[in-house]
C-alpha positions as CSV (number, residue, x, y, z in Angstrom):
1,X,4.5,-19.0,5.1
2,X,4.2,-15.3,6.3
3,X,5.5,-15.0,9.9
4,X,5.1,-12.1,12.2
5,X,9.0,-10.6,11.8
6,X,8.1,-10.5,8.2
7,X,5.0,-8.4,8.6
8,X,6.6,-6.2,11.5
9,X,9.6,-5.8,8.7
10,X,6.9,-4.0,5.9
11,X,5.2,-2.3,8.6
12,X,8.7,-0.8,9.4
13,X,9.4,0.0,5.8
14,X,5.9,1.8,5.5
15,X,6.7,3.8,8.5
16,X,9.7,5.1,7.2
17,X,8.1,5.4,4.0
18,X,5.3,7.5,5.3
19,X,8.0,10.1,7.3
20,X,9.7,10.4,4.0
21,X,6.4,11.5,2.4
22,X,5.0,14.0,5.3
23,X,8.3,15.5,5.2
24,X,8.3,16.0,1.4
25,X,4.3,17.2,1.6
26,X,5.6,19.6,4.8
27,X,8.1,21.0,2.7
28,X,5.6,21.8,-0.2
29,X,3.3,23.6,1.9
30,X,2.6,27.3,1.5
31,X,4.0,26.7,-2.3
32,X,2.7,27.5,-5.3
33,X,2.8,23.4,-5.2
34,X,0.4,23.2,-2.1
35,X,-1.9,21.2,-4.1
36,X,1.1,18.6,-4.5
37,X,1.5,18.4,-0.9
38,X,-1.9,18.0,0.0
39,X,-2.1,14.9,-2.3
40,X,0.9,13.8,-0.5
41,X,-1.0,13.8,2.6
42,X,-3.8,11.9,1.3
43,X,-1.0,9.1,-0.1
44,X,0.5,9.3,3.9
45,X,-3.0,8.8,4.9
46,X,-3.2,5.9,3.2
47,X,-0.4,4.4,4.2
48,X,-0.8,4.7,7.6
49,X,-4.0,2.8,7.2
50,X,-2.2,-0.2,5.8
51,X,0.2,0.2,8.7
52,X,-2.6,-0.2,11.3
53,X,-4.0,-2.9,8.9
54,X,-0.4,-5.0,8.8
55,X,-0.1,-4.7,12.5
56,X,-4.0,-6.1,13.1
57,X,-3.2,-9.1,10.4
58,X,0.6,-9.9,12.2
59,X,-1.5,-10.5,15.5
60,X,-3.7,-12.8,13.6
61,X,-0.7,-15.1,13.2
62,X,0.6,-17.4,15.6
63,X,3.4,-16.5,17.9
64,X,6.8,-17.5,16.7
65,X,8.9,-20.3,18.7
């Protein structure tokens, strides 16, 4: 079964995952790859929405004794 360490352990992972990417996309911009970076953004987006959505599921689960 799931438990809440193992969800707060991805939504650690997709944290560092999504620094990694704004960094990358930061680094891009005012390129003549802007348009990569702005993609990038969208993709950091994203993540950070399944972020919020790990952390809202983890509180769905019982508490861990």
């Amino acid at each position: 079964m799931v438990s809440r360490a193992e969800l707060s352990s991805l939504e650690t992972a997709i944290r560092e995952l999504c620094d990694r990417i704004t960094s990358a996309a930061d680094e891009l911009i005012g390129t003549t790859e802007e348009n990569v970076a702005l993609d990038l953004y969208e993709v950091e987006r994203s993540l950070r929405t399944a972020q919020r959505r790990i952390s809202r599921a983890a509180g769905g689960l019982p508490t861990e004794q």
